[in-house]
C-alpha positions, 0 to 999 in steps of 0.5 A, a space after each residue: 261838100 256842104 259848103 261848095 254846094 251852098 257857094 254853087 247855089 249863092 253864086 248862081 243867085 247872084 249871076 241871076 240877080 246880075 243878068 236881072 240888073 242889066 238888062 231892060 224889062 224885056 230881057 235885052 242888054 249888052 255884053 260889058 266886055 264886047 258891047 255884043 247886044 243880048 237876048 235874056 237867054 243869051 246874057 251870062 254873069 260872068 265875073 271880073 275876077 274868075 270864081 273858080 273851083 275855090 269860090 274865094 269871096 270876090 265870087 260873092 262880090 255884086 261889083 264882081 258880077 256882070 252880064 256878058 255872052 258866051 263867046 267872051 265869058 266861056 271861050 275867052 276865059 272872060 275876056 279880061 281885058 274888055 272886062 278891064 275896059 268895062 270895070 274902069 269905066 264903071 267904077 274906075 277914075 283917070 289919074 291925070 299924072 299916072 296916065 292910068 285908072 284908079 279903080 277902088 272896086 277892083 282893088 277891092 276885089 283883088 283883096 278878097 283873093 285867098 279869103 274865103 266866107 263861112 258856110 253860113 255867111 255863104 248861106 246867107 248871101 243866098 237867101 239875100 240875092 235870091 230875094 233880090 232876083 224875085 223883087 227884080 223879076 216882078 219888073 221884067 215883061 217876061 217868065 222869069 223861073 227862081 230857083 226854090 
């Protein structure tokens, strides 16, 4: 139970640090799957690939992690195909003669599935993505609360 609990904690510093890096100063950004404008307490880390009960590696992947709303990241399961739109945007390139996207992040990502971090490595990503959420914060106009 140990280590589900630290990914639990590691995972939300990085949806945090995701949500920090997304928005303006004033906590607004934009859904990467619907382009839905959004309040800070509005934005969620959704991930490309689900986290799941699991918490396999690509959980702990920063590229994995994006600001997304509710309705896309809850009751669309994550909206993949406009995640898909999003993530080949962002990281993909246009192979002319496959007439499709090449996207080294996603495969990247795919390629964590079944593997999983030791508990200390979790713990580690923990401590470095909750400092990453206190040095972002110190940008934003508003309260930001960081969990201890």
């Amino acid at each position: 139970m140990a280590k589900r609990s630290a990914a639990a904690r590691a995972c939300g510093f990085i949806q945090l640090y995701a949500r920090l890096l997304e928005t303006d100063e004033n906590g607004y950004g934009y859904c990467c799957s619907c382009g839905k404008p959004l309040a800070w307490a509005e934005t969620q880390g959704g991930h490309f690939h689900p986290k799941g009960n699991s918490y396999n590696a690509a959980a702990f992947e920063e590229e994995n992690v994006h600001v997304q709303c509710a309705s896309c990241n809850l009751f669309q399961k994550g909206n993949p195909s406009g995640y898909l739109t999003y993530m080949n945007k962002e990281y993909g390139e246009w192979d002319e003669a496959k007439q499709e996207f090449n996207n080294p992040v996603v495969e990247h990502i795919n390629s964590l599935i079944g593997t999983y971090l030791e508990i200390e490595e979790v713990r580690e990503l923990a401590r470095i993505y909750k400092q990453k959420c206190k040095d972002l914060a110190k940008d934003k106009s508003f309260q930001i609360r960081i969990p201890s």
